[in-house]
C-alpha positions as CSV (number, residue, x, y, z in Angstrom):
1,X,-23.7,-17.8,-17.5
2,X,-21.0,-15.7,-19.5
3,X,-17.7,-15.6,-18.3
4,X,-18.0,-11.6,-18.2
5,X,-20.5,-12.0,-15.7
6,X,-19.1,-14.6,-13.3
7,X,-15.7,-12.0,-12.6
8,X,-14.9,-9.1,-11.3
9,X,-12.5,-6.3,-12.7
10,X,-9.7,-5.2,-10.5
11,X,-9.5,-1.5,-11.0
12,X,-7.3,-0.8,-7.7
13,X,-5.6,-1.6,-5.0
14,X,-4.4,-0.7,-1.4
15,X,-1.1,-0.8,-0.1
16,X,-2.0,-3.3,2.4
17,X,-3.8,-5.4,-0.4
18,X,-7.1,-4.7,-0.9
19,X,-9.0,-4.5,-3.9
20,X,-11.3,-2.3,-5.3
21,X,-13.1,-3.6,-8.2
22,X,-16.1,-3.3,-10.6
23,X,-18.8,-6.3,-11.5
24,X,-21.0,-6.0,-14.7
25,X,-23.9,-7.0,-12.8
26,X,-24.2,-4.0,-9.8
27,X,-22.9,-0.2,-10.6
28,X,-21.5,-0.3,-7.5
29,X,-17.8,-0.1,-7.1
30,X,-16.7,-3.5,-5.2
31,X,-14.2,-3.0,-1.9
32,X,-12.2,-6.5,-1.4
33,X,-10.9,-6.3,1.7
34,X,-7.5,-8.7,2.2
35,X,-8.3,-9.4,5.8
36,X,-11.8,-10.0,6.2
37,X,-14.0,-12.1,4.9
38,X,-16.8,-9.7,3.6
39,X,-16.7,-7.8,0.2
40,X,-18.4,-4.2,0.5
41,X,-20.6,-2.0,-1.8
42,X,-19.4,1.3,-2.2
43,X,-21.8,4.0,-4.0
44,X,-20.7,7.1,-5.0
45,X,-22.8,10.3,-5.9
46,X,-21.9,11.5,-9.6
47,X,-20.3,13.7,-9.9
48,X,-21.8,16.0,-12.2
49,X,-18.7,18.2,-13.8
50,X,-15.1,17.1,-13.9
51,X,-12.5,18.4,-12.4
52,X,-8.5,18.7,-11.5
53,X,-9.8,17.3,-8.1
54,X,-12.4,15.0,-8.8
55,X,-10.1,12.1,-8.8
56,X,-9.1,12.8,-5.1
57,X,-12.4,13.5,-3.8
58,X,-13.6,10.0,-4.9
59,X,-11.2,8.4,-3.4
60,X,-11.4,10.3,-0.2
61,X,-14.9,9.1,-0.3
62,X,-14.0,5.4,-0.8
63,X,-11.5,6.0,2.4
64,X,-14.6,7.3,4.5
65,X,-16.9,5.1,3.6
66,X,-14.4,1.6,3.9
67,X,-13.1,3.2,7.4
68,X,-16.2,5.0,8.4
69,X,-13.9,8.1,9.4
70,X,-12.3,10.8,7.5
71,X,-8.4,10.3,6.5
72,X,-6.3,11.7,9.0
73,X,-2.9,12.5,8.4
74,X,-0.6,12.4,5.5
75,X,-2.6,11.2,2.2
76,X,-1.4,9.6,-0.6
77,X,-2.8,7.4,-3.2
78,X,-0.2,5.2,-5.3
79,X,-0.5,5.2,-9.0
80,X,-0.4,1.6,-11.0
81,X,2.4,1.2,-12.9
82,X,3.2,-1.8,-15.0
83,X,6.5,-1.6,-14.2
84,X,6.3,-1.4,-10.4
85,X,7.9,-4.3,-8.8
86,X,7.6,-5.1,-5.2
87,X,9.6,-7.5,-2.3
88,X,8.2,-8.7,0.7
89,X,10.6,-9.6,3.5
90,X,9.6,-10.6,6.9
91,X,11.8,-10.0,10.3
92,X,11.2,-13.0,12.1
93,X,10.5,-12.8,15.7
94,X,14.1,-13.3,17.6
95,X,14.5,-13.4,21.5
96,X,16.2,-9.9,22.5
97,X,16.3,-9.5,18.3
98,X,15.3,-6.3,16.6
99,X,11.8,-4.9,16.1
100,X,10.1,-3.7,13.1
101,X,10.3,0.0,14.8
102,X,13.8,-0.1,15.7
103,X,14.8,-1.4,12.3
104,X,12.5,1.4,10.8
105,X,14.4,3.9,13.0
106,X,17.5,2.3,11.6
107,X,16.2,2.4,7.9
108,X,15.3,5.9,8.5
109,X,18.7,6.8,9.6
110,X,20.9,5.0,7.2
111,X,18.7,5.9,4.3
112,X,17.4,9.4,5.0
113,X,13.9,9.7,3.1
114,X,12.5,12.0,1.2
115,X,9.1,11.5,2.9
116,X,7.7,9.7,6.3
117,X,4.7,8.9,7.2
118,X,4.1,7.0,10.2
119,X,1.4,5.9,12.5
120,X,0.6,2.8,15.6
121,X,-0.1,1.1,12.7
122,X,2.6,1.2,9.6
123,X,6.2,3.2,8.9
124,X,6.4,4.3,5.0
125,X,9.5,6.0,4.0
126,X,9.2,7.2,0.3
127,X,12.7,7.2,-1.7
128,X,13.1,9.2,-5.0
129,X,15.7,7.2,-6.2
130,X,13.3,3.9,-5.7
131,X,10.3,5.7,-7.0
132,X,8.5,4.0,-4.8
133,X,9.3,3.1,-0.6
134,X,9.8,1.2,1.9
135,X,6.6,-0.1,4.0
136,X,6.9,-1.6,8.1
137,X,4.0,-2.9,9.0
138,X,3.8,-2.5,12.8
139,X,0.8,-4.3,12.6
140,X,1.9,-7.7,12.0
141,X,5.1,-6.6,13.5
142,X,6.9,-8.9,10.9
143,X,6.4,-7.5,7.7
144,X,8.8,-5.6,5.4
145,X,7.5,-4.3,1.5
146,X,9.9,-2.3,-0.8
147,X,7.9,-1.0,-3.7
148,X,10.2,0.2,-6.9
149,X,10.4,0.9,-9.9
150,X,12.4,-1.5,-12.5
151,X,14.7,1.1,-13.8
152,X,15.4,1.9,-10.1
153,X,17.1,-2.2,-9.7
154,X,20.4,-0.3,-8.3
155,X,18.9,1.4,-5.3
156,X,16.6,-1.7,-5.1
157,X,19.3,-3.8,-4.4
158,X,21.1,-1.6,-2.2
159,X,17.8,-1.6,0.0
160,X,17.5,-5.3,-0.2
161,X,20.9,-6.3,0.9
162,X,20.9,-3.7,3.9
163,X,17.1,-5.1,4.9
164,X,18.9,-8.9,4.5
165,X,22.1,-7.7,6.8
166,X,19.7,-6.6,9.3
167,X,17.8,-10.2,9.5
168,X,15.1,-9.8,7.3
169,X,14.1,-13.3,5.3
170,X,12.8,-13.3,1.9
């Protein structure tokens, strides 16, 4: 077996780390979910004409298929960038300590962003002068992300030492 067959191409990727890839063997798009243990065929119809919104349409589709609903709420889909750098913290769990949604209330308030979106499941506040935002993940109710860009290293660390002062763990 060749090596281009054993492998998959990662060809995207989900905030909350899952991949979407391509295998030479299936035309198929691949979903990798991070927390399950089953991969997922996606097919998609083609798409006979391009267009401006062609991009976001398949991608919607991915979404509906993966979920099995259609998006609600605020959408966005995150460009790759190879000069996007992330940080996970984590707030550990402290008797009578701070939650993830009070310190995103306190995030929110100290750092006033330039878009929200939250739901049960996650707080994102989206900075311009990160290019890029902050991520709560009420889910685990432990998990902090920033996601910047390099040349933005001064607002970075700004973040980074107020998330610290607040108990947050690298």
């Amino acid at each position: 077996m060749s090596l281009q067959t054993r492998f998959s191409v990662a060809i995207g990727t989900t905030v909350d780390g899952d991949f979407l890839a391509v295998h030479p063997q299936t035309d198929q798009l691949l979903w990798l979910p991070r927390h399950a243990e089953r991969l997922m065929a996606l097919s998609l119809q083609a798409q006979e004409q391009e267009d401006d919104e062609m991009y976001a349409r398949v991608l919607d589709e991915i979404y509906r298929q993966v979920y099995e609903s259609d998006q609600e709420g605020a959408v966005f889909y995150e460009p790759w960038s190879e000069t996007r750098s992330h940080l996970f913290l984590r707030l550990p769990p402290v008797q009578d300590g701070l939650s993830l949604l009070k310190l995103a209330s306190m995030c929110r308030e100290a750092f006033l962003p330039d878009l929200a979106i939250e739901n049960e499941y996650v707080c994102q506040l989206f900075y311009r002068q990160l290019a890029g935002y902050v991520r709560f993940n009420y889910a685990n109710r432990q998990e902090v992300a920033v996601m910047y860009e390099e040349d933005a290293e001064q607002a970075f660390a700004v973040m980074k030492q107020w998330l610290l002062s607040k108990g947050c763990e690298v």
